[in-house]
N, C-alpha and C positions, 0 to 999 in steps of 0.2 A: 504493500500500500504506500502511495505517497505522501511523503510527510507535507504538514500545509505551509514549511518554508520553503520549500521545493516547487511546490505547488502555487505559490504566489508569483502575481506577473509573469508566469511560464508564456503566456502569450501577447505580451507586451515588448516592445523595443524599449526598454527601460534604462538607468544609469547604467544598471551593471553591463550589458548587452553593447551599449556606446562603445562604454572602454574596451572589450571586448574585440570589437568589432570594427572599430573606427582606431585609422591612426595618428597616434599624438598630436599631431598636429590639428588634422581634422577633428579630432573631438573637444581640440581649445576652441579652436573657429565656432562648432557648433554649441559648446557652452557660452562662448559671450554672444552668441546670436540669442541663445534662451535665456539669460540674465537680462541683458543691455540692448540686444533687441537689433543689434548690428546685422545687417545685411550679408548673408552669405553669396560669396563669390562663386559663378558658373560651377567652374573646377571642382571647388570644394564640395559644391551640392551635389554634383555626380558620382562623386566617390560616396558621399553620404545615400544617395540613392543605391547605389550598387550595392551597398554594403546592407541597405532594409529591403531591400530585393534579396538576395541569398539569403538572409534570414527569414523573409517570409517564406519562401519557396522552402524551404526546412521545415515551417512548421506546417506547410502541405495548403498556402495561397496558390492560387491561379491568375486571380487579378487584385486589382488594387481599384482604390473609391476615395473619392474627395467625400469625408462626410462632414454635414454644417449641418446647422437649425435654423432656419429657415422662418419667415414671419408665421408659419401654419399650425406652431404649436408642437410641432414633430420634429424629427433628424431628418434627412434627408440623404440620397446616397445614390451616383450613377457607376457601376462596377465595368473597367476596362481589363483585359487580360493581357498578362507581360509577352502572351505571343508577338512575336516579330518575324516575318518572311526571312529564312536561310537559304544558302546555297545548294542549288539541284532539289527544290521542295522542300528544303526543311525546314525547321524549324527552330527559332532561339528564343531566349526567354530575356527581354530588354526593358530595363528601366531609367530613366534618366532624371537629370536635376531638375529641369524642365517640367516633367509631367510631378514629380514631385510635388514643386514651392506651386506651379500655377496647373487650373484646368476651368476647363469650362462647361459651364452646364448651362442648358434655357432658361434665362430667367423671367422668360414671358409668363410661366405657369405660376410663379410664386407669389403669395399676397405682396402688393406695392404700393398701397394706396395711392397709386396715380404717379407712382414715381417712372413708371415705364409702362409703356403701351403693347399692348397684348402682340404690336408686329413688329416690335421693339425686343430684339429676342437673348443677344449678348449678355450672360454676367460671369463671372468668373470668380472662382475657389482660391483662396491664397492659403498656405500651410501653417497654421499654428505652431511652430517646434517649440512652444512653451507647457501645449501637451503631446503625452505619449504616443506615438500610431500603434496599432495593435492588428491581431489576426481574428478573423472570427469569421466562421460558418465557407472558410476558402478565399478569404480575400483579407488583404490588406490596407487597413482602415487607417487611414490619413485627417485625421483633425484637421477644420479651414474654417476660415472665415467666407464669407457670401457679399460679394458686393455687384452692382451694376455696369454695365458698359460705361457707363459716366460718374462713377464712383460714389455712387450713394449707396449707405449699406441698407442691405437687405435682409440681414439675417442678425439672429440675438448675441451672437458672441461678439460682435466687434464692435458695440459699445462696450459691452464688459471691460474689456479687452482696454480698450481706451480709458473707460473710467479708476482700471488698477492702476495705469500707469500717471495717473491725475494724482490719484491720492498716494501714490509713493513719494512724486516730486515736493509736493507739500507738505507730506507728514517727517520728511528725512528735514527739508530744512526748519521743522518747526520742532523738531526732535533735539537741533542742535542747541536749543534756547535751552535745555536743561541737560548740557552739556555730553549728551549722545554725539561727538563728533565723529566716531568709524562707524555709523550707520550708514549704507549707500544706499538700501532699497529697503520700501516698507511694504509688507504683500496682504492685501485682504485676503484671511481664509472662512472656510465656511464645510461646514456636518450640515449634511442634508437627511433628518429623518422621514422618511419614509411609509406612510400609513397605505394600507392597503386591503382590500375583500378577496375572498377565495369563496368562489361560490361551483359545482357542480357545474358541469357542458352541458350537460343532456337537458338540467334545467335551465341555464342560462339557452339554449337554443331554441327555446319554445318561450321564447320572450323576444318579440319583435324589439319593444321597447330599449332591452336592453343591449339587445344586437346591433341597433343604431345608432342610438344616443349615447349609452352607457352608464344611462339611469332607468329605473323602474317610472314609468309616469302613472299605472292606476296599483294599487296595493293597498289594501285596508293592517291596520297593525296588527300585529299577531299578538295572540293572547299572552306570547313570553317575550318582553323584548330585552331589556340588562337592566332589568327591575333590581334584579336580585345580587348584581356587579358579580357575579362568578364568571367571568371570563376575562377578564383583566387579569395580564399573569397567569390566566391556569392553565395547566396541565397539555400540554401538548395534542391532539389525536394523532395517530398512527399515520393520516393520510398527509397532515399538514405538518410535521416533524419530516417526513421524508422528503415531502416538497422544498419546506427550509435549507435543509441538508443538500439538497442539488443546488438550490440556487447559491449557499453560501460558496459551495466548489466553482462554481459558474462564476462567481461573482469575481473569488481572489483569484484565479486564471489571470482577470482581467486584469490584476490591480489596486480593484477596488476593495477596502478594508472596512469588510462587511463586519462589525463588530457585535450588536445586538437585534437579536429578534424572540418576538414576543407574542402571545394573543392580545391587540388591544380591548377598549373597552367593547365596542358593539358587537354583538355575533357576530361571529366569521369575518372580524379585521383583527390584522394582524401588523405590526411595525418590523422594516427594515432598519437602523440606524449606522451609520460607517463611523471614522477618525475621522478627523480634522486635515484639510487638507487646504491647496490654495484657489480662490474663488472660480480660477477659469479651468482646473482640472477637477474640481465640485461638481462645477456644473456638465462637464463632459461625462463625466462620471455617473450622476445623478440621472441623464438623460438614456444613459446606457443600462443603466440598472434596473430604470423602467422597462426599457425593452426587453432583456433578461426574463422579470420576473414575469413576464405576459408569454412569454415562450417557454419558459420552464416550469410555468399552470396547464399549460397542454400538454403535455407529456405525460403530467399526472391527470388526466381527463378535468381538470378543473380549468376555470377561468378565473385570471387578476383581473378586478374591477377596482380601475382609479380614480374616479370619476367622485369629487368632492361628495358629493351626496348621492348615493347609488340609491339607498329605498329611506323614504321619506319616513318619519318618525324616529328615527333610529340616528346614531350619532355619525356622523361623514370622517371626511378622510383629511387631514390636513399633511402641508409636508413645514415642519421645525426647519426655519435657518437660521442655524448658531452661526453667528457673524463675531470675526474679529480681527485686528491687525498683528504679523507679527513682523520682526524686523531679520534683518537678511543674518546678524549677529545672535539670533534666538529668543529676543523678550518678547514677549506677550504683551501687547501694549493697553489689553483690558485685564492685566493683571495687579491686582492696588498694590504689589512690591513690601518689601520689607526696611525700605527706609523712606527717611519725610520727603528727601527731593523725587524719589519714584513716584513717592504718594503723591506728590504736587502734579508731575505730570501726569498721573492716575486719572488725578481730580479735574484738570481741566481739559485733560480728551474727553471724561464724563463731560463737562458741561458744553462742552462743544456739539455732541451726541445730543444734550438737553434741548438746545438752544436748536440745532437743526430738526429735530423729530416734533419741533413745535411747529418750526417756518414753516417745513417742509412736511405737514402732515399729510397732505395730500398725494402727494407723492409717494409716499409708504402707504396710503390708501392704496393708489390706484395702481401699485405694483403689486397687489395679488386682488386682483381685480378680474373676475370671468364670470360668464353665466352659470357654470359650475358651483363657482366659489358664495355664488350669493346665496345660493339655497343653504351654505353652511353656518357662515360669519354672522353670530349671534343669535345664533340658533341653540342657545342653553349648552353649547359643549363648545364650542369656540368660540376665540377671542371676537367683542363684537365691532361692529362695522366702526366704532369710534377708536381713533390713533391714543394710544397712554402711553408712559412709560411708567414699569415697576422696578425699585431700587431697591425694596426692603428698607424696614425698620431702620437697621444703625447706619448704612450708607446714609439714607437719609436723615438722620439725624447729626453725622459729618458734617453735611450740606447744610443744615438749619445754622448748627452753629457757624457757618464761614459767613453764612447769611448776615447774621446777628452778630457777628463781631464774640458770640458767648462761649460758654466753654462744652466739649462734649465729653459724655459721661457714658461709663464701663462700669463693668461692675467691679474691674481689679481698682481701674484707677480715673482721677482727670483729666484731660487735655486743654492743658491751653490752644485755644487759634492763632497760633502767631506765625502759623504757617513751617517754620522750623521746627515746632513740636506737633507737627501733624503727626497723628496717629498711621502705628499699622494695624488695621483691624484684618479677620480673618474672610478668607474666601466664603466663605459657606457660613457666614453668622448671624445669617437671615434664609426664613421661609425661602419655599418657589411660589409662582402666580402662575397656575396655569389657565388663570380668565384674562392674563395680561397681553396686549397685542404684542409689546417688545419687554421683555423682560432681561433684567439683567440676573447671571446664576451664576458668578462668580468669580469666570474670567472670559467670557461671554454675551452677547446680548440674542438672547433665544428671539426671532422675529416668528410668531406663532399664526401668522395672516394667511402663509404662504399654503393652495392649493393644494391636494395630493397631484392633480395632472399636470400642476404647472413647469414653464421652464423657468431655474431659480437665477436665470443671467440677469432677469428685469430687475428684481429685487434688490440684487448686488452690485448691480449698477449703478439704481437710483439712488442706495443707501452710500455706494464708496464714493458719488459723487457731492450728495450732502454732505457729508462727514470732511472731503477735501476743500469743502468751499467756508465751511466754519474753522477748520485747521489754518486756514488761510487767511480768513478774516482774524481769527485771534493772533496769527504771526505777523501779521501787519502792526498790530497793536503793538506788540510785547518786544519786537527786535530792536526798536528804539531803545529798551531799555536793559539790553539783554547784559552788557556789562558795567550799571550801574549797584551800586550798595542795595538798595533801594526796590530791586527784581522784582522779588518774593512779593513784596507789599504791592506793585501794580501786579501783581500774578492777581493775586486775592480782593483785590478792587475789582476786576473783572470778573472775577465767578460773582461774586456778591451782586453785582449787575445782572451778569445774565440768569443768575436765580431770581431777582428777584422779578425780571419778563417774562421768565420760561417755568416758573416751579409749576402753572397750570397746567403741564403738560403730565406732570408727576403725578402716578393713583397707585397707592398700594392696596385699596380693598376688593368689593369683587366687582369683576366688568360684567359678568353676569345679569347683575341687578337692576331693576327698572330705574332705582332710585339714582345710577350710576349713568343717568339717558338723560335726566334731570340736572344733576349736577357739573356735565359736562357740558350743557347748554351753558350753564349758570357761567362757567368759566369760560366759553364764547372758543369750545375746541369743535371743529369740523364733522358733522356726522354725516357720510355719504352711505345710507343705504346699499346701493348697488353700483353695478358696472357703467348703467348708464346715466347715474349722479356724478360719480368722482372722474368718469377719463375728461369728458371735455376740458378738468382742470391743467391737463396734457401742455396743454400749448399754454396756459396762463405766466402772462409777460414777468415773472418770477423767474418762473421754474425754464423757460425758454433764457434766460438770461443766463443761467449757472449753466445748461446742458451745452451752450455755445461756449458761453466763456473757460472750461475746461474740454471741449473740441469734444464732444458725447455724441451730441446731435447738433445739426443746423434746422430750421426754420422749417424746411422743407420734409426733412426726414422724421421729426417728431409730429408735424399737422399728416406725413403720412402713417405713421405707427396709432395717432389716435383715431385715423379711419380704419384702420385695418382691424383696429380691438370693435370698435362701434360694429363694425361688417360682423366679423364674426357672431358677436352678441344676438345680431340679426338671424345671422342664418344658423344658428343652434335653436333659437327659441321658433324660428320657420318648420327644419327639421325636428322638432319635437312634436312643433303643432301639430302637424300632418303625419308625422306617427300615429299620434293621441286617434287624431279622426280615421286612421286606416286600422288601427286594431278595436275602436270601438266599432267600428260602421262592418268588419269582416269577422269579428271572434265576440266580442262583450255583448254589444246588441243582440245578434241573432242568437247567441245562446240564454240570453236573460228572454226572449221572447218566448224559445223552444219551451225551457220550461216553464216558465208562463200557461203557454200553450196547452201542456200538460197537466199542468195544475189546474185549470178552470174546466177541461174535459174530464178529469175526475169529479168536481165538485158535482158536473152536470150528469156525470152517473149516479153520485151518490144520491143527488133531490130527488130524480127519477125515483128512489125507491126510495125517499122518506128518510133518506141520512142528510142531516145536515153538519158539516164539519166548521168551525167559527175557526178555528185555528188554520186551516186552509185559505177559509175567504178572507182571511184579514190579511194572510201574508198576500194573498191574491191581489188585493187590492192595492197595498202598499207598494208590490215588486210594477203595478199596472202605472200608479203614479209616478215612479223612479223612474221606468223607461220611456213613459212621456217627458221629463224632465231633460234625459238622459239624450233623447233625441235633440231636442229644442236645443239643447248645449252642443251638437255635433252640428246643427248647421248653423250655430251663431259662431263657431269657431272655425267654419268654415269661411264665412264671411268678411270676418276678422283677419286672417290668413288673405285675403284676395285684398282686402283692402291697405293691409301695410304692404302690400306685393309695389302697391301705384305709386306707393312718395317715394319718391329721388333724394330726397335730402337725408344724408348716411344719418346722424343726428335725429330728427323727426323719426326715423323710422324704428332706430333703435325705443326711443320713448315709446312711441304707437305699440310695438311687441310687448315692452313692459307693463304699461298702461293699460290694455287691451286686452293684447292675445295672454299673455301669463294669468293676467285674472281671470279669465275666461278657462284655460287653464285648467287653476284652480279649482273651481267649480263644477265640469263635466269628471273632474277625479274626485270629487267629495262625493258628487253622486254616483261613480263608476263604485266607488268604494263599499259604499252603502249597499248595495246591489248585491255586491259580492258578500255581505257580512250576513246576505236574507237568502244565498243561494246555495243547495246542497253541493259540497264540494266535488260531487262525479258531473256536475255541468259545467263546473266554471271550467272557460279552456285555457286558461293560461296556470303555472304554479302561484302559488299566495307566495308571503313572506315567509311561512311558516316550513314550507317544501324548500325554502331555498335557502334561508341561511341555517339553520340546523341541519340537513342534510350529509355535510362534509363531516 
């Protein structure tokens, strides 16, 4: 049996495989091209090709593939083979520098919001060598970024991409203010945990609904749903332990350090969690782990469903991004350190993190922002649709006192705030929040908003770009004074400021709570319900200010990213709609009619001969009114669907689906449900809730 260090990255071109493989020269070339982002030379690339060429041909490739992510939510991947024409018909196996760093793919088919026209067909894959290329299923997968014939980007990794290299330059020279001079590079990382459902083939393929959407749209609640919390933690079953067990081999193959897995709370979801790794090989990572665990639930005749809220009632699916900076030298720079001047710059990366997660609430809004996501977000088990920050007890009380000039209290001892007697408090010396959108857990900030099906580049993006533009704003401040007596005291003049604009952003109790709807009105913080409240904030002359002035986005590529989410939104809630009306109007209807049917041809036996049944006619009557209901709702949703087909305006149309068709919705599933809860379960033709997540 292989051991699982043997077994890890066995299908990766990794460090060790470089040195390996590449000679000295060439693997200095291609380390400062991976640090420092230098441009590799013709030459040099082709020996670097040649050399992931024979290595992939070893681990049994044929061809190789530009793979990116693309605006559509998914990976993307066009697979070319190393064949190359030899002499007298034969054949050789040829790869070059060339096909390597550049390729090209149509990029007419991929969402653009108007950034290119459908006969507009050019765009082109450029190589990431910041992450790993790898082997998988016979080919050799090439990490890239996606951009246009005219160089607008098109795809989610090269703002990332952009926004790490934002906040390094800013955080390295704002690092030096507290006398960090051998830091050259500072790297956002990010653990993507992973929520997930394993539900049954046989059942999931007698589910239109779920076959296309990858949500349940009619389902009444089963009589057991995690009333009784026994499945949180427990006990493995035999079918979803073996499925575990393949995907963690699956997983470290790749790299990926698949660390924790668990039953979550709601029937049949379960958590993936990795290590900590850096934001743009997280998220390469994270993207590939999805696709993994949906291929290694077929194997085991089951289906992964990641889809935020798969069956209504029951808890959905989020995915945890622990976000954080570390330095190229090893600190953790949300670690509060074990002396005053760490603490000082502890304390005011916090408050720069404060002060941006307040400006910039919208923006961590609208980065796990889907139609997916809304059915989840404050829905009594996630974080809700309102931006907080949680710090715990004694961090915040740190903070009060820098506020207040006062002193803070331990229970060993005092602290004066003089800034030199800044405390070291412990990691862990406060609760978790798990109602808190972004929570701080020690040397971390858990962002808990984030979708189970999302890609987590938006997120990390948006957040590494707030965070460089407050780093930045405070080093403007603070360099004037960086070698005077005098530092410390404008260090602490400035937290004391910015807490006292931003502490509204700070809630350590529950976000849960109604009362928590109220009081964040009171403090005048942003509540955007849904996808189609928070994106148009997208372009608001803010948030466009910071994504151009650290080169994120321009003008044109963010007003197309906020059509491309509006569109989508559209056509998930289209595609739902007309599911809903195709499997009521071909399986719910006529089978709530049949027996119907059946039941009033009984009663009319039984009066013939002087039986009268009350318990038949009453449900008779009941199931009579339901499917008249149930009708009227199948062609007002029809209508509804025909009518937001006509507006042009991306914007209006999105509203009209939400406004409209979702309510609408609503309702044809309140009474689809209802129906189902009055119907013996050998009519109904679809599985309940009850068939399908206890099942496994």
């Amino acid at each position: 049996m292989t051991s699982i260090p043997e077994l890890f990255g066995c299908s990766v071109f990794n460090e060790t495989v470089m040195k390996n493989k590449l000679p000295k020269n060439v693997y200095k070339d291609l380390r400062r091209t991976m640090e420092k982002g230098e441009p590799l030379d013709i030459t040099t690339a082709d020996v670097v090709a040649n050399a992931i060429k024979d290595w992939a041909l070893e681990h049994g490739a044929t061809h190789y593939t530009h793979w990116f992510q693309p605006m559509t939510g998914s990976t993307a991947e066009k697979h070319d083979s190393f064949i190359a024409p030899g002499p007298n018909g034969t054949a050789l196996m040829e790869f070059s520098g060339k096909a390597l760093i550049k390729g090209e793919p149509d990029a007419s088919s991929f969402p653009s919001g108007g950034l290119r026209q459908t006969s507009s067909a050019r765009g082109y894959t450029a190589w990431d060598p910041t992450s790993y290329c790898f082997v998988k299923e016979g080919s050799l997968y090439i990490p890239t970024v996606f951009v246009s014939y005219t160089g607008e980007t098109l795809d989610k990794k090269t703002p990332l991409l952009r926004s790490m290299d934002a906040l390094s330059k800013v955080a390295v020279r704002f690092l030096k203010l507290f006398g960090n001079e051998n830091v050259t590079r500072v790297t956002s990382t990010v653990g993507a945990e992973q929520e997930y459902f394993l539900i049954d083939k046989n059942k999931f393929d007698r589910r239109e609904d779920l076959v296309l959407t990858g949500r349940t749209l009619f389902g009444a609640k089963p009589p057991k749903g995690q009333d009784l919390d026994d499945q949180y933690f427990a006990n493995l079953k035999p079918r979803i332990a073996a499925y575990m067990a393949e995907l963690d081999e699956e997983l470290w193959k790749l790299g990926i350090y698949s660390k924790t897995k668990h039953n979550e709370v709601a029937p049949a979801q379960h958590e993936m969690a990795p290590i900590f790794t850096t934001s743009n090989l997280g998220t390469d990572q994270n993207e590939l782990a999805m696709e993994i665990m949906e291929k290694v639930a077929l194997r085991h005749g089951l289906v992964c469903l990641l889809h935020e809220k798969p069956f209504e009632g029951v808890n959905g699916s989020g995915k945890h991004n622990n976000w954080s900076m570390s330095t190229n030298d090893g600190q953790n720079l949300l670690d509060p350190g074990d002396t005053p001047m760490e603490n000082l710059q502890f304390l005011t990366i916090l408050c720069a993190l404060i002060k941006g997660v307040d400006e910039y609430a919208d923006l961590m809004r609208l980065s796990a922002a889907s139609a997916g996501n809304d059915h989840r977000l404050g829905a009594d088990e996630a974080p809700p649709a309102i931006i907080s920050m949680f710090l715990g007890e004694e961090l915040d009380a740190v903070l009060k006192a820098i506020e207040e000039d006062g002193v803070y209290k331990t229970k060993a001892k005092n602290f004066e705030i003089g800034v030199n007697a800044l405390p070291s408090f412990p990691k862990d010396s406060t609760d978790r929040n798990r109602t808190s959108p972004f929570a701080f857990t020690g040397n971390r900030f858990e962002f808990r908003m984030v979708g189970s099906s999302d890609n987590i580049a938006c997120p990390n993006t948006l957040l590494n770009t707030i965070v460089a533009e407050e780093l930045s704003q405070f080093t403007e401040i603070l360099e004037p004074h960086k070698d005077e007596p005098h530092f410390e005291d404008e260090v602490k003049n400035l937290l004391k400021d910015v807490l006292k604009k931003h502490r509204r952003i700070i809630f350590n109790g529950d976000g849960y709570s109604p009362e928590w709807v109220k009081e964040a009105e009171r403090r005048g913080l942003p509540n955007y319900p849904s996808t189609v409240d928070c994106m148009p904030h997208y372009t608001d002359e803010k948030n466009l200010r910071i994504l151009r002035k650290f080169g994120i986005y321009n003008r044109e590529e963010l007003t197309a990213r906020t059509e491309i989410h509006l569109e989508k939104y559209s056509k998930t809630r289209r595609i739902e709609a007309r599911t809903m009306v195709e499997m009521a109007r071909k399986q719910l209807l006529p089978a709530s009619l049949d027996y119907l049917d059946k039941l009033c041809t009984a009663i009319a036996c039984k009066k013939s001969v002087g039986i009268i049944s009350k318990a038949e006619e009453q449900i008779a009557a009941k199931l009579n009114d339901l499917c008249d209901r149930f009708y009227e709702s199948i062609e007002r949703l029809e209508k509804q669907v025909a009518s937001a087909s006509e507006i042009d305006d991306v914007l209006k149309q999105a509203e009209f689906y939400h406004d409209y068709v979702l309510a609408e919705m609503d309702i044809m599933r309140s009474i689809a449900d209802e129906i189902e809860l009055n119907m013996p379960l050998s009519y109904w033709p679809i599985p309940t809730y009850s068939e399908i997540i206890y099942n496994v």
